[in-house]
N, C-alpha and C positions, 0 to 999 in steps of 0.2 A: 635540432629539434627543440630546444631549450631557448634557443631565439625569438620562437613563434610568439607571437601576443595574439591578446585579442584583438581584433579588430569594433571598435564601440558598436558605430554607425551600422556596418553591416551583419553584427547580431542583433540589435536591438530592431530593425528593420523584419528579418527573417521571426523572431520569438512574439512582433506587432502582428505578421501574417498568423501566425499559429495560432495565439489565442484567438485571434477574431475568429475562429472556424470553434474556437470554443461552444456554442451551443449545441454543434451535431460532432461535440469527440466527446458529449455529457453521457455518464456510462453508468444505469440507476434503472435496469429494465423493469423494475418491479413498476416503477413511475414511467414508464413506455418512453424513457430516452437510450436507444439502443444506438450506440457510438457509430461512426463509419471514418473509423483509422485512418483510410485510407484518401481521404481529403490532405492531411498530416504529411501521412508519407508521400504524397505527389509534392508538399512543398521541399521536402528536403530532397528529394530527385530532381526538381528543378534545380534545387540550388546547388546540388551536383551535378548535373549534367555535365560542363564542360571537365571535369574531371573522369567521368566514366569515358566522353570521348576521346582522351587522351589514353588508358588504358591504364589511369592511376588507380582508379577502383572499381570495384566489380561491387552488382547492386543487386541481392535478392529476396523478393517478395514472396511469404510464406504466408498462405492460410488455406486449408479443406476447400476444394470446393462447393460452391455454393455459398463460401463463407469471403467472397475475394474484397468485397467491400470493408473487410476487417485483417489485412497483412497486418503481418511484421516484415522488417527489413533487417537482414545480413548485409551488413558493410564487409569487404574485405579488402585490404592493400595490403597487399604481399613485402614483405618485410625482405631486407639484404642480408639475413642471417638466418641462423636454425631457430628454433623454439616460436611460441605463441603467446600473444596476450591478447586478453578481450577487456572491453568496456561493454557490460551488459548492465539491461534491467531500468534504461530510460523510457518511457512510455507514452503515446498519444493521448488514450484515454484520461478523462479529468469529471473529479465528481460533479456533480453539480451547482451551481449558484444561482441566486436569487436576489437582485439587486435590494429590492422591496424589502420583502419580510427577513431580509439576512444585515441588512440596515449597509449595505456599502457604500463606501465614499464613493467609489468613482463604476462605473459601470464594467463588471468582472469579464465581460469579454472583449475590451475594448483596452489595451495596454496602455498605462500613464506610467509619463515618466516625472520623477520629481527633480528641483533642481539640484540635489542630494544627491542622484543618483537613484534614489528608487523606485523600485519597477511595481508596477500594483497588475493585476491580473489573475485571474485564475489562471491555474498551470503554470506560473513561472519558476517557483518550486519546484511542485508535483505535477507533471515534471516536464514542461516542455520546455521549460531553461535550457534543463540537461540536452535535449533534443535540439536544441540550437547548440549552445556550446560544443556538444560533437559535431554538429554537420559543419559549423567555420573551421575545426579543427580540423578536418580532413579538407575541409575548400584550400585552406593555405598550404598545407601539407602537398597537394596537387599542384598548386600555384608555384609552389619553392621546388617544388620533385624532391620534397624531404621525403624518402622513404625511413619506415621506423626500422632498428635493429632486427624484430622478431616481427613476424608477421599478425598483421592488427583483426582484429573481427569484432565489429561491433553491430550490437543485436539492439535494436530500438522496435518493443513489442506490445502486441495490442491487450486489451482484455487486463489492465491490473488492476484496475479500484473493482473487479466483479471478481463473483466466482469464477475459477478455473474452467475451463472445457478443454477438453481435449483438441477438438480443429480450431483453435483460435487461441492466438497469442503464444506464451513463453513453452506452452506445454508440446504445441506444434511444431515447436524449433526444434526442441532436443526428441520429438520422436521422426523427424526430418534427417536426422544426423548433421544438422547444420552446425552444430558445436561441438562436434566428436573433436573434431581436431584441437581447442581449447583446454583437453586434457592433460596434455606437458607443458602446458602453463599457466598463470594466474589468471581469474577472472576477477575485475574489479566491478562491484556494483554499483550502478549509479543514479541509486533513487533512497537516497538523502538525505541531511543536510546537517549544517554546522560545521562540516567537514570533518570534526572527527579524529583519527577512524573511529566508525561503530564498528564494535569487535561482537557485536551480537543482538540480537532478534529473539522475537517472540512467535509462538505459533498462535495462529487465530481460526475460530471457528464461530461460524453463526447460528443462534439458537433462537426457536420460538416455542413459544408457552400459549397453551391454548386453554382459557380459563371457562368452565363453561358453570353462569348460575340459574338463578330462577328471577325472569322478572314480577315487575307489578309497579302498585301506586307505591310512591315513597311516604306515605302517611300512614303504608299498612307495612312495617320492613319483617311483621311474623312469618309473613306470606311470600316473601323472598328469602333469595341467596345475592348476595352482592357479591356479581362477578371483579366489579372495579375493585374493590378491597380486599375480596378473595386474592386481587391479582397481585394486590401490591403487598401485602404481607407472603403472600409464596415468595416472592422475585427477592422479598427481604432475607426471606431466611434461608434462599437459597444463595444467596451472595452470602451470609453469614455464613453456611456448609463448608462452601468453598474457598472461603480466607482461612477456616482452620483447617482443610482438607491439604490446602496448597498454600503454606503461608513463605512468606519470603526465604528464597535455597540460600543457603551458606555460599554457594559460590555466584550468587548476583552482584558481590559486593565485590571481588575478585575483575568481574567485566564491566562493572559500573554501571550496572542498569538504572535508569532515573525513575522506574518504579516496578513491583512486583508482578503477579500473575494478578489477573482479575479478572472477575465477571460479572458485567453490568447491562444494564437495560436500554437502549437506547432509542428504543420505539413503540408504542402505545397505540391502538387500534380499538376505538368501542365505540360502537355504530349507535349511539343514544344522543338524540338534541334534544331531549327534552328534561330540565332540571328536577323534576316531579315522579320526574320514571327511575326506578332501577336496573340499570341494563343486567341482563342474562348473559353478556357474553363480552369476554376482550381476550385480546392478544396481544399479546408483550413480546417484542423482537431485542435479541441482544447481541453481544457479543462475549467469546471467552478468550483471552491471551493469556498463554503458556510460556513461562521460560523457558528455555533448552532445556534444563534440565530435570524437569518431569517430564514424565509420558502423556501425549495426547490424549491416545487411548483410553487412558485410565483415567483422566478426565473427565472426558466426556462419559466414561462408563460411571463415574461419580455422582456426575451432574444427573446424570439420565434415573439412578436407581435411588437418589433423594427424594426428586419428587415421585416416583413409580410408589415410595415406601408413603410417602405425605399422602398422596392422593388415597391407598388405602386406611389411611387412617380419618381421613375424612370418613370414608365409606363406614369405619367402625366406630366412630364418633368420638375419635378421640383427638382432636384436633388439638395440634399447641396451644400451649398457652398465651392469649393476647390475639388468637384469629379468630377474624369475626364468624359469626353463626354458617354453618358451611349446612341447613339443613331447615330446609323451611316446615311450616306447621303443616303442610300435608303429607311430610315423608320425602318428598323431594331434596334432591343434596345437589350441592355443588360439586366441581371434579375440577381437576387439573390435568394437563399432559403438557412435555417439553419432547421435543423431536427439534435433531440436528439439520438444518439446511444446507446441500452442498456439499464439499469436499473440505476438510481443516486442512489448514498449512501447519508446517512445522516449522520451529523455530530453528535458531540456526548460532554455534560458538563458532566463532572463528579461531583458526589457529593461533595463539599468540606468539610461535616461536617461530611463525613462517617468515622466509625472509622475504616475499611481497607482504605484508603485512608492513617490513621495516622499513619495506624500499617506500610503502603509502608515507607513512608515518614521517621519511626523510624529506621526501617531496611537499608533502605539508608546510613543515619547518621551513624549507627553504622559500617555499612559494608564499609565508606567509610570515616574514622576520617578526619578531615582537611578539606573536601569537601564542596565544596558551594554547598550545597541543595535545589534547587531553582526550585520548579514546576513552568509548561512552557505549553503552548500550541501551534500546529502547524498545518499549515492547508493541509498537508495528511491527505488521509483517510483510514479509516478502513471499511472494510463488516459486517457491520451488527452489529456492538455495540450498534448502538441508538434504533434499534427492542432488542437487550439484555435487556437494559436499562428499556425501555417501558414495557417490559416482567416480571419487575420485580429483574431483576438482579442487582446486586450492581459491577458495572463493573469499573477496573483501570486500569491504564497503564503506562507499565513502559518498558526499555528497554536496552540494552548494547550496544557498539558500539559509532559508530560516523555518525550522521543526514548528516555530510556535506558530506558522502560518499553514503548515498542512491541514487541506480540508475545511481551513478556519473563512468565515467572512473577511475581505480584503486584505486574503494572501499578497505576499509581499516579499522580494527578494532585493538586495544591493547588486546594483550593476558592478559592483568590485569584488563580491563573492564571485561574478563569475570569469573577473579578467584571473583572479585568485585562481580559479579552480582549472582555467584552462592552462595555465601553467605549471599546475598540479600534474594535468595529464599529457603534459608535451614531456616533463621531467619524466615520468614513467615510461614516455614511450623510448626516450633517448638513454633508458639504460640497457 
């Protein structure tokens, strides 16, 4: 197992097919780009095929129906021994890009390669790298009849850069019973990067704030409430709440997290073109990341009863210090509300005493001599690792690539992270 390489040519070829389907695996339904996985998943079934014909691996497609245009796919090769391992958590879906207004060098769903070696593309990262580097790993696996020690199952699923559903994607697997059997043995996560390991995750939930004021002429502001600064002094002091509500845990430093819990704004919505007008109304979209070791709940129950308390105090006019006028000269007031969108995830510690954890950590080392091997935690998130976790499962993570290019304008990976990483996962498989 340990022999295997990557083959250049023919991942860089399969991961060139992948991203070009880039435009329709863009997953941002609020923007009416509603993915269809399963473009994705027929390339990596082709490029299994001659191995499922052989009876090297078994191939199955999970989604609700109604929902078939968005599988996930169960790998399985039955392994020459007892026990299980998985490589989960590599994924079709990829957020969005925009050549244009994102200023890319080279066009994001069109793969360039440099003479360096590097790979530009949306997805090559997050994560259709990973999606290649497993489907050559089993091509050659097939090609050689290397079967692995323990029996392999890998889960490449739909739906991660969105909210959860229940018929679509990781959530559909595990109420499938498709990963029941991954329970006496490790699951390795493989959505990324640096490689790591990352011994720990953040939980994420999405929040909106619904600012509502009084418009009019901007030359008369008695006669308004200004919803835009109404908005932007709440969102202020509600990040202030929650930095001293959730300030960095004594044991982030312990897992290495490269930054604490936070809650920030990342989207702005006020339907006013005209510089003269005061709009009456915006909405501020954010996000909230949690480290493992606070509670979601209470969180979120935090965040929800700061502004429920703010927004009355607008109503009694006793507004903080430094907000602007929340109460125009006819009696009319400005308001606030924040309501949670979706389901949160929960973050997720990894065992540090587990010995896949050490067996990652070896295979590292070996697959990468010279390399500072330095587990790391960040506060993305993952679907559903801490229900893995709680379930039983002995769950790790690890990834190839490069972190500074998730989600970023001209994402970007080294074609040697991933000869790197597939040696990582041949060494894993071969113990």
């Amino acid at each position: 197992m340990q022999s295997l390489s990557l083959d250049d040519g023919r991942f860089v070829a399969l991961l060139r097919e992948l991203v070009a389907l880039g435009p329709r695996l863009q997953n941002a339904p609020s923007a009416g780009l509603v993915p269809e996985e399963r473009l994705a998943a027929d390339v990596v079934r082709r490029a299994l095929a001659p191995a499922v014909a052989r009876g090297f691996v078994q191939i199955e497609a999970l989604a609700a129906p109604g929902h078939e245009a968005r599988p996930s796919l169960v790998l399985t090769v039955q392994g020459t021994g007892a026990g299980t391992i998985g490589f989960v958590g590599a994924h079709f879906d990829v957020v969005p890009a925009d050549r244009v207004v994102e200023g890319w060098l080279h066009d994001p769903f069109a793969l360039h390669v440099d003479d360096d070696g590097t790979l530009h593309g949306r997805g090559v990262t997050d994560c259709l790298g990973h999606v290649a580097v497993l489907t050559e790993l089993v091509a050659q696996m097939a090609e050689r009849g290397a079967r692995p020690r323990r029996t392999l199952k890998i889960v490449l699923i739909a739906n991660e850069e969105e909210r959860a559903r229940p018929e679509i994607g990781l959530d559909y697997v595990v109420a499938s019973g498709a990963m029941d059997a991954l329970e006496d043995g490790p699951i390795y996560w493989l959505d990324s990067a640096d490689f790591g390991p990352t011994v720990g995750t953040a939980g994420g939930a999405g929040w909106e704030l619904v600012v509502t004021g009084v418009p009019g002429h901007s030359g008369m502001p008695q006669n308004c409430v200004n919803a835009l600064e109404l908005a932007m002094a709440t969102t202020l002091a509600l990040g202030e709440h929650f930095r001293r509500s959730f300030p960095p845990h004594p044991d982030e430093k312990r897992y290495a997290f490269l930054a604490p819990s936070s809650l920030k704004a990342t989207v702005v919505r006020a339907p006013n073109a005209k510089v003269t007008k005061i709009p009456g109304e915006v909405t501020v979209e954010g996000d909230l990341r949690l480290t493992p070791f606070y509670d979601m709940a209470d969180a979120i129950q935090s965040v929800e009863g700061f502004v429920a308390e703010l927004d009355g105090r607008l109503e009694r006019g006793d507004a903080p210090a430094g907000f602007p006028a929340a109460r125009a000269s006819d009696g009319r007031r400005g308001s606030v509300a924040l309501r949670f969108a979706g389901r949160a995830t929960e973050g997720i510690a990894c065992k540090l005493d587990s010995p896949a954890l050490a067996a990652l950590t070896e295979a590292i080392r070996r697959a990468r001599p010279g390399a500072d091997v330095r587990p790391f935690s960040l506060t993305g998130s993952l679907p559903l690792v801490r229900d893995l976790q709680r379930r039983g499962f002995d769950v790790h993570i690890t990834g190839f690539g490069r972190s500074t290019s998730y989600h970023a304008p001209n994402e970007q990976a080294q074609l040697a992270h991933f000869r790197e990483g597939f040696a990582i996962l041949g060494r894993l498989l071969g113990q």
